[in-house]
C-alpha positions as CSV (number, residue, x, y, z in Angstrom):
1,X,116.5,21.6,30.2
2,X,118.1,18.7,32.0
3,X,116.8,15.2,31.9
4,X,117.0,12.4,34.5
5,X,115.5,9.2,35.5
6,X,112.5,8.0,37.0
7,X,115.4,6.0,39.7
8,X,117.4,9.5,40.0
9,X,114.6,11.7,40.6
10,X,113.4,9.3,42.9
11,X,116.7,8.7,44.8
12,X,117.7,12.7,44.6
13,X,114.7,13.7,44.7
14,X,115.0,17.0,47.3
15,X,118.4,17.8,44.4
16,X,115.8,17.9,41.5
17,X,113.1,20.0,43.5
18,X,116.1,22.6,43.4
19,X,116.8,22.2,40.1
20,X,113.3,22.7,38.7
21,X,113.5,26.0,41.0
22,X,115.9,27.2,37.4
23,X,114.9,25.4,34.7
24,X,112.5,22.5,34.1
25,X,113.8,18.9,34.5
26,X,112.0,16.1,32.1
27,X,111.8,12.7,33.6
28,X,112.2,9.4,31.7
29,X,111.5,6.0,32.1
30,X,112.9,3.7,29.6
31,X,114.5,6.7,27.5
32,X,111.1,8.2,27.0
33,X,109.8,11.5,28.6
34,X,107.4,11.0,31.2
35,X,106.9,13.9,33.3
36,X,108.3,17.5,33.6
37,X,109.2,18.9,37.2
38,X,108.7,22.4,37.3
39,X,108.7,25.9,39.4
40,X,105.3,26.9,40.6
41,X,106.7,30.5,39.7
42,X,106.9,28.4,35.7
43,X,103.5,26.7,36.1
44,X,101.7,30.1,37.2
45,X,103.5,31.6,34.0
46,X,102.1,28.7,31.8
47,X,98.6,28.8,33.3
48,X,98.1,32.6,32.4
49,X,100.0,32.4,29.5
50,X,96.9,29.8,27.9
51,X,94.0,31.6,29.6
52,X,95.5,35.1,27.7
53,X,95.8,33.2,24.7
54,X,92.3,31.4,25.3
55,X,91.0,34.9,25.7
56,X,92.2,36.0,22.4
57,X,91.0,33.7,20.6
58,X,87.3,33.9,22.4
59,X,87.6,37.5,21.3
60,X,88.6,36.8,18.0
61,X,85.5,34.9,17.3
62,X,83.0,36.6,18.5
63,X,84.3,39.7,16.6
64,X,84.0,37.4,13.2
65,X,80.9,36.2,14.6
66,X,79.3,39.8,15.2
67,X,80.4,40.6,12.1
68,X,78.6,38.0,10.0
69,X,75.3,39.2,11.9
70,X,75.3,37.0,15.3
71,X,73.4,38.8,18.0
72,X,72.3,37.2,21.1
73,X,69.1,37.4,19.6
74,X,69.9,35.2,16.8
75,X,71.9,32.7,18.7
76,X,68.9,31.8,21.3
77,X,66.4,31.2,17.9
78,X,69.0,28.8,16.9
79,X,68.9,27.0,20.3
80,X,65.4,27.0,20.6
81,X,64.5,26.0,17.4
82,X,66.3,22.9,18.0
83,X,64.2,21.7,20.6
């Protein structure tokens, strides 16, 4: 992943739109890591990559959740009851 400045990405900036189009480029200010410059072809990736994941994990639960006896049922007694 290359790395450049805040000043270089702002001074080259059309040469690091063309770089992101490969790999990711971090950019610093004062040695620290600020932003990341990326493909939109990358971010889509990303973005459906974490709402997969998220729907795993949704899954996941509400088969441990059936499991121990949760039922739509049971769930709106819960909420009312709290009113």
């Amino acid at each position: 992943m290359r790395a450049v400045t805040a000043s270089e990405a702002r001074q080259g900036f059309a040469e690091i739109i063309e770089a992101a189009r490969r790999e990711p480029v971090v950019i610093q200010r004062q040695k620290r890591d600020i932003a990341v410059l990326m493909s939109m072809e990358e971010y889509e990736r990303l973005v459906h990559l974490n709402v997969a994941e998220f729907q795993r994990f949704s899954d996941q639960v509400g088969a441990k959740a059936k499991a121990a006896g949760m039922t739509e049922d049971v769930l709106k007694g819960l909420l009312s009851s709290e009113d």
